[in-house]
C-alpha positions in Angstrom: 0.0 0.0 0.0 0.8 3.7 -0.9 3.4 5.1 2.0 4.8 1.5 2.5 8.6 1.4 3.0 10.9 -1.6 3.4 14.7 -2.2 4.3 16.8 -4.4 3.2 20.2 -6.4 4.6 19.0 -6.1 7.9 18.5 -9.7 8.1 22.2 -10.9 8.3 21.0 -13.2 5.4 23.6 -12.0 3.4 20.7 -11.5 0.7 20.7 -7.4 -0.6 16.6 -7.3 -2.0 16.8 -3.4 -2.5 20.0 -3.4 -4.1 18.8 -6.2 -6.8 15.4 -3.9 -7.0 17.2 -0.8 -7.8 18.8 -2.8 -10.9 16.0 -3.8 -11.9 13.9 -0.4 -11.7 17.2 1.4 -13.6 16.4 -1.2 -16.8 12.7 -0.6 -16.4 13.0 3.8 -16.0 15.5 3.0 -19.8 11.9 4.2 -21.6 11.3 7.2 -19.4 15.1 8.2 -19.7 14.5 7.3 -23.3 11.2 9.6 -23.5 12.5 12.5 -21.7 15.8 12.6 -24.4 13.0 13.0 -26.9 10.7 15.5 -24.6 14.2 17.5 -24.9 14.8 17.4 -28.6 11.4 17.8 -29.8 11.5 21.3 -27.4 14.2 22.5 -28.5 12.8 21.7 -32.2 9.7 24.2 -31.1 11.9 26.7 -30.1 13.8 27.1 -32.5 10.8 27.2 -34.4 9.5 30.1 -32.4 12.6 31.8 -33.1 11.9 31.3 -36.5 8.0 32.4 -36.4 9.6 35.5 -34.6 11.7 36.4 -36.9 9.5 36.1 -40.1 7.2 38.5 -37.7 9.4 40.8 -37.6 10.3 41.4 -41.0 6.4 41.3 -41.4 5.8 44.0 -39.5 7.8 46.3 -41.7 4.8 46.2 -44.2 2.3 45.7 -41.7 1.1 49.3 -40.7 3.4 50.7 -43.8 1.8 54.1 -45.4 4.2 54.0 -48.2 2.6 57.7 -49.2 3.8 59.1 -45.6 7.4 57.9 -46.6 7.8 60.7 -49.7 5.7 63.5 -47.4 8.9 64.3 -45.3 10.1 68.1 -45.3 13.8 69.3 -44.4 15.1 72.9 -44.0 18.9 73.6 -44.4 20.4 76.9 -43.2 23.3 78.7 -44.4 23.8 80.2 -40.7 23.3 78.0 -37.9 24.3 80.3 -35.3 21.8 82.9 -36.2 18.8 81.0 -36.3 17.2 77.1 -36.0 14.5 75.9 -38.6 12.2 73.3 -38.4 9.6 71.9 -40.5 6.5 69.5 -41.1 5.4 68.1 -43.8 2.8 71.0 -44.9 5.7 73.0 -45.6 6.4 74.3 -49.0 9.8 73.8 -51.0 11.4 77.5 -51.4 14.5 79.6 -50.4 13.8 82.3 -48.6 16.1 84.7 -46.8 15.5 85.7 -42.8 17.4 89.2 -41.2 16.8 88.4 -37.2 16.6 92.2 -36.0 16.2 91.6 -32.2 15.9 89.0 -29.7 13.5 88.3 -27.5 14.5 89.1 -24.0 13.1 89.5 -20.0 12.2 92.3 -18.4 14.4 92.6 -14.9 13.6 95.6 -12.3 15.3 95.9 -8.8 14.0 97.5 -5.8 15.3 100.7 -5.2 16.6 99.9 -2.0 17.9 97.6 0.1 19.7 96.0 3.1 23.7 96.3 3.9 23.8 92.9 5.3 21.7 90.0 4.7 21.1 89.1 7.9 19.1 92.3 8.5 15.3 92.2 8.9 12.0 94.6 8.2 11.6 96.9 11.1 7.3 96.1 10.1 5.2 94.1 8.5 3.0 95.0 5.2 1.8 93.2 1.9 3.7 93.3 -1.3 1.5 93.7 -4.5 2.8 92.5 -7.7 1.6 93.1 -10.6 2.0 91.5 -14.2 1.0 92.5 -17.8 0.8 89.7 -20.0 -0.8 92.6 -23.0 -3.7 91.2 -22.7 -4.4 92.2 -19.5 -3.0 92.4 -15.6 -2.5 89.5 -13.0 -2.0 90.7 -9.4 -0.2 89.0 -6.8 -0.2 89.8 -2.8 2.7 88.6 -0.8 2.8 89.3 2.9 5.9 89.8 4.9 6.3 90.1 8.6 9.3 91.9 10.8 11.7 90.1 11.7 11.9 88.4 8.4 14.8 88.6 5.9 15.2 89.6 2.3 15.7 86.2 1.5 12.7 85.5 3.4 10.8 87.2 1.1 12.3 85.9 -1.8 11.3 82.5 -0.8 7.4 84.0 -0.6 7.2 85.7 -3.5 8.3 82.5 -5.6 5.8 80.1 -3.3 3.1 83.0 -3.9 3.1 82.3 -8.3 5.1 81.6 -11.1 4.6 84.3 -13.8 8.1 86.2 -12.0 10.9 84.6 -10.5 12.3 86.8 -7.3 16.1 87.0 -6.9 18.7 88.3 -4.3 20.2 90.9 -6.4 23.7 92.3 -4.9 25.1 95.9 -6.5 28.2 96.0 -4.7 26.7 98.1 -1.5 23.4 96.8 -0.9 21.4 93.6 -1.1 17.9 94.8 -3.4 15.2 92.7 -4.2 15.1 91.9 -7.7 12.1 91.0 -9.9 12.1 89.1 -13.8 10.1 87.2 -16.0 9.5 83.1 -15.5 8.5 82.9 -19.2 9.6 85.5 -21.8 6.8 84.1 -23.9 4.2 84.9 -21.8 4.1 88.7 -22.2 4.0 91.1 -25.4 4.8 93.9 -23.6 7.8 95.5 -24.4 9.2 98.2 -21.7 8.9 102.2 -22.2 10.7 103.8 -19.5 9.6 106.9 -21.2 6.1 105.9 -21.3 6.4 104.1 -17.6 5.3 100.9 -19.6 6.7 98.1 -17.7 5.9 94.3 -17.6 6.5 94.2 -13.8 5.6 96.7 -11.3 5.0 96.6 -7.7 3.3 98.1 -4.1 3.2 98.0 -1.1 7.4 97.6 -0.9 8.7 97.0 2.7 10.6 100.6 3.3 13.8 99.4 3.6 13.5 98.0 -0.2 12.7 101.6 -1.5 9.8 103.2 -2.9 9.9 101.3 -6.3 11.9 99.5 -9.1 14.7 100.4 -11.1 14.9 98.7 -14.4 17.8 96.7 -15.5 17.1 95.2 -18.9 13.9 95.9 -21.0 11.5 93.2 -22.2 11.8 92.7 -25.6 10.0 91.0 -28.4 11.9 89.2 -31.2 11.8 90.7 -34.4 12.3 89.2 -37.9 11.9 90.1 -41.5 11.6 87.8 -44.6 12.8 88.7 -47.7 11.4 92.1 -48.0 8.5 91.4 -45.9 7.1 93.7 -43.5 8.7 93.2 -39.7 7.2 90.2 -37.6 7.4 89.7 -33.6 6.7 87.4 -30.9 7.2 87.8 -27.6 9.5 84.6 -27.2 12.7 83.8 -29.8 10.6 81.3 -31.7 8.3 82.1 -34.6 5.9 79.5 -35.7 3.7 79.3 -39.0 5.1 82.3 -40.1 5.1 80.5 -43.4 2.6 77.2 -42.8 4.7 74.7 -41.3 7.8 76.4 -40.7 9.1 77.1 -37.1 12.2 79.7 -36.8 13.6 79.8 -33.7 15.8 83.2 -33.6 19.7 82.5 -31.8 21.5 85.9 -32.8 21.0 88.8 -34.5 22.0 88.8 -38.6 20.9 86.7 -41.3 20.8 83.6 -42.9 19.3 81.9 -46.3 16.8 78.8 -45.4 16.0 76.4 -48.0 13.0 73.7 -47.4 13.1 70.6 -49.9 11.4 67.1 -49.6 13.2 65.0 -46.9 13.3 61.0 -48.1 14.7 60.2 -44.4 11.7 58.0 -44.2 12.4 56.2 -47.4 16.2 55.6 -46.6 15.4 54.6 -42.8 12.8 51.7 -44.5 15.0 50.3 -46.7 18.1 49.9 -43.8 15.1 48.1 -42.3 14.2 45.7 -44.9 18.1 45.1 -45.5 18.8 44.1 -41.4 15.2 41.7 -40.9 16.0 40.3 -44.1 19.7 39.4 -42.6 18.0 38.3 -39.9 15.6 35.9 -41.3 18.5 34.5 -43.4 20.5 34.0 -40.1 17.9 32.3 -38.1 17.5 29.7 -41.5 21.0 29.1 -41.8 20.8 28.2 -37.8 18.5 25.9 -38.2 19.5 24.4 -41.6 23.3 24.4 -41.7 25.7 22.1 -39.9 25.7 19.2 -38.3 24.3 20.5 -35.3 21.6 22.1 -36.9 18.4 21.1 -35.3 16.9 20.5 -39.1 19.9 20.0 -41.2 19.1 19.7 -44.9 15.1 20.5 -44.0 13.6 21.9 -46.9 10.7 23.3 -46.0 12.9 25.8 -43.7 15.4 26.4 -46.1 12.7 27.1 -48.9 12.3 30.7 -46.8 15.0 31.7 -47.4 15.0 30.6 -51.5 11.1 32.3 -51.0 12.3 35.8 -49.9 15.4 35.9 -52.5 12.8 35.3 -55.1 11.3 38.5 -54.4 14.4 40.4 -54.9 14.6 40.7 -58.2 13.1 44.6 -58.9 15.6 45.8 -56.0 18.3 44.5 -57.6 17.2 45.5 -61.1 17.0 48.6 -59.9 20.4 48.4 -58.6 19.6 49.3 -54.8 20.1 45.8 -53.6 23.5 44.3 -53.7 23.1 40.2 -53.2 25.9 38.0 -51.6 25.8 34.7 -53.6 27.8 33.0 -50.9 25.9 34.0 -47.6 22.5 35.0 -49.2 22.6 38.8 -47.5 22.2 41.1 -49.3 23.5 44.9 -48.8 22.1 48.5 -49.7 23.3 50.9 -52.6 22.7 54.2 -50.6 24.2 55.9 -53.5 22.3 54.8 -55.9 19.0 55.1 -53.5 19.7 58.8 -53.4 20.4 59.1 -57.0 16.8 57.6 -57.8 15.1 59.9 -54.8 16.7 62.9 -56.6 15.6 62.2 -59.9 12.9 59.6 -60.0 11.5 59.3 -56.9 7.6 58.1 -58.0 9.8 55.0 -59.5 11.1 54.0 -55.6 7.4 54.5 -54.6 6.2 52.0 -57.2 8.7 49.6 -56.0 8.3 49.9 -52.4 4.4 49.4 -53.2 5.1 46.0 -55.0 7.5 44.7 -52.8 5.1 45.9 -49.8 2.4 43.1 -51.6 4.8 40.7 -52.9 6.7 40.2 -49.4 3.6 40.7 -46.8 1.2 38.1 -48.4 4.4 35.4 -48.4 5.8 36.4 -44.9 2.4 36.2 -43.5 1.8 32.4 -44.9 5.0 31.5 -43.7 4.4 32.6 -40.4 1.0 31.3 -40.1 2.8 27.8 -41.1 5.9 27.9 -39.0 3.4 29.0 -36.0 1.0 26.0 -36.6 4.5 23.4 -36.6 5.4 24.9 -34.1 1.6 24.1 -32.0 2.4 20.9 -33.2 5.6 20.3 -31.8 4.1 21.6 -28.4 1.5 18.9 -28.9 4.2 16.5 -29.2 6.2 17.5 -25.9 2.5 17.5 -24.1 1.4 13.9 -25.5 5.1 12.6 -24.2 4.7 14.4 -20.8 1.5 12.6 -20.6 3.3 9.2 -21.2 6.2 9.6 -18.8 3.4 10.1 -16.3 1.9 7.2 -17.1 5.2 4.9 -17.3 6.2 6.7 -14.0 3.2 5.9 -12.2 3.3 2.1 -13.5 6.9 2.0 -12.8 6.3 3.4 -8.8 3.6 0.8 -8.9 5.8 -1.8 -10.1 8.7 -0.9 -6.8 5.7 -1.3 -4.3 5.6 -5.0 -5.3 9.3 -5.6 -6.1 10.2 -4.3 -2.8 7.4 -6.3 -0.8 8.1 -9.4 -2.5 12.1 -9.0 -1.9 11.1 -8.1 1.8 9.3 -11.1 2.3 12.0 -13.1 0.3 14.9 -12.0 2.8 12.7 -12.4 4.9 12.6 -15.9 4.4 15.8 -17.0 2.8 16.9 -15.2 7.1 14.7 -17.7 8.7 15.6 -20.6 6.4 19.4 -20.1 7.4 18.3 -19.9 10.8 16.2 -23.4 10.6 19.3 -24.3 9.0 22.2 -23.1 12.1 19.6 -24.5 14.7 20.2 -28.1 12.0 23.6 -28.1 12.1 24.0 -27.6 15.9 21.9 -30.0 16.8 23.7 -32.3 15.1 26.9 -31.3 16.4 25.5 -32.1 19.5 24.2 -35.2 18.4 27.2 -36.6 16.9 29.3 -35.6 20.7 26.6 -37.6 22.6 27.0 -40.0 20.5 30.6 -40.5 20.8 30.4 -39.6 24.8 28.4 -42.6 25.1 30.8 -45.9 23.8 32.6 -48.0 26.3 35.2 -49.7 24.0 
């Protein structure tokens, strides 16, 4: 019965039962050992197959979601001045040269109190609230900041920063006194540009503590960028950056001068698809020759495998009659002409959209019923390893089954072959003792 457990040579028979059980359960467990060497090459085999399936995905997914009209809607700009100004584009930009002067930069408006402390350390002698006011040209925002004696200029700094974030408060040191000063977070968030004259300012304040002063000096004007194109009339905006000045076209203003800009159709799409197609195509051929080449290879000489590889060559032929695929007879890579893929995108570049369309049809319909196949061998091999899991459950259950009885029958064996030696001692001293009363027992 099940939790049963027997040992053996105890007996002083000289009769080892589990020792001759253990041989015989290592000749009967040959088919499970046998089984699970199989169970191990037939997963490997699926595997390996998954790689496979993996790989023909991937090179299936290049055509998948491809939009081979987005490829050829790419824009670039090119600037004969980078250090004057930046220029990028989308694809509703038109192709045209155009020249840009960069009159002024956009810049902050920074004001400093009037006043201030001699030493940091030193506190307001009273308390009050600080109004701060900011004029984005479209109207005011107000901000109230109280401060309290005994508090410090940094102290207020701290406040004034935790209170909003349209200005960013500062420590500003002259050389003789510690002021309070006062600038724009975000350039782009104001078009007011200061008029001392006119007492136009972006930042102005209230309610200073006395010590800072009755109000703010200013230390650099706010400033809109301006630009001109071609002979246009004068354009601003309150940050450095100008977008859809011309539909699509963002200028982003580094210095004053000028620069020419020139916006033509970018093919970086169309060259990035191509190194794509070249490296999962490598890839695909690499996983086949894994599989298929060598004597280790899992399935050496298989042809249905290595027909992938003979399917996807096949499908070559208007890349390299084009001459933008270079093919490696002796590995079965193949390599791009980047030179002559420009040359075509310069001069012809409807003809590279043709192609990519055919080749989009010609290599997603075969790639997709390869995978499908690969996928459904590779179910089957998963089948396989299941159905011989199964089996070396069932030998391994007959075989625990089987050393149950072994070892009770050996049990009961050395069991007896101890007492039949015994029966067999108490024997041969009796007649020991026999034969010496026997001999005791003559008078001659």
């Amino acid at each position: 019965m099940a939790g049963e457990f027997y040992l053996s040579g105890l007996t002083g028979s000289g009769f080892d039962g589990g020792a001759i059980v253990d041989q015989i359960l290592q000749l009967k467990s040959i088919p499970i050992q046998k089984l699970q060497q199989e169970k191990t090459l037939v997963q490997a085999k699926a595997s390996s197959l998954a790689n496979l399936s993996q790989s023909i995905g991937d090179f299936l997914s290049l055509f998948e979601s491809l939009d081979v009209e987005s490829l050829f809607k790419g824009k670039q700009a090119s600037v004969s001045n980078p250090d004057i100004l930046e220029v990028s584009v989308t694809e509703e930009a038109p192709n045209l040269e155009f020249n840009v002067n960069i009159n002024k930069l956009a810049q902050a408006e920074v004001r400093v109190s009037n006043g201030g402390f001699s030493d940091l350390t030193s506190t307001f002698a009273s308390s009050g609230t600080l109004t701060i006011t900011y004029d984005t040209g479209s109207g005011t925002e107000s901000f109230s900041v109280d401060y309290s004696a005994g508090q410090t200029l940094e102290d207020l700094v701290n406040n004034i920063n935790s209170a909003q974030s349209r200005i960013r408060a500062s420590v500003y040191y002259d050389g003789t006194a510690y002021r309070l000063m006062l600038s724009e977070s975000d350039v782009s968030a104001s078009t007011v540009e200061t008029d001392t004259a006119g007492s136009v300012y972006v930042i102005d304040v209230s309610g200073l503590p006395s010590e800072l002063g009755t109000g703010l000096d200013t230390i650099q004007n706010a400033q809109n960028a301006e630009i001109v194109i071609g002979s246009g009339s004068p354009v601003t905006s309150p940050s450095s950056t100008f977008e859809d000045v011309i539909s699509g076209v963002t200028i982003t203003a580094k210095d004053v001068g000028s620069s020419s800009v020139t916006i033509s159709e970018s093919y970086d799409k169309v060259i990035s698809f191509f190194s794509n197609f070249v490296k999962n195509y490598n890839a695909l051929v690499d996983t086949v020759s894994s599989l298929t080449v060598g004597e280790k290879a899992l399935f050496k000489g298989d042809y249905t495998i290595g027909s992938v590889q003979t399917g996807i060559a096949q499908r070559l032929d208007p890349l390299i009659e084009l001459g933008l695929i270079d093919y490696n007879g002796d590995t079965g890579k193949i390599s791009l002409n980047s030179d002559r893929l420009n040359e075509l995108l310069s001069t012809d570049p409807d003809s590279v959209k043709s192609l990519i369309e055919d080749i989009k049809s010609s290599y997603s319909t075969y790639l997709q019923t390869q995978k499908d196949l690969f996928s459904g061998f590779e179910q089957s091999y998963n089948d396989q390893v299941r159905s011989i899991d199964d089996r070396i459950q069932e030998l391994a259950t007959r075989l625990a089954q089987e050393e149950q009885l072994l070892r009770r029958e050996y049990a009961q064996l050395e069991a007896f072959i101890a007492q039949a030696n015994d029966i067999r001692e108490r024997l041969k001293q009796f007649m020991v003792t026999l034969s010496e009363m026997t001999k005791g027992g003559s008078k001659r």
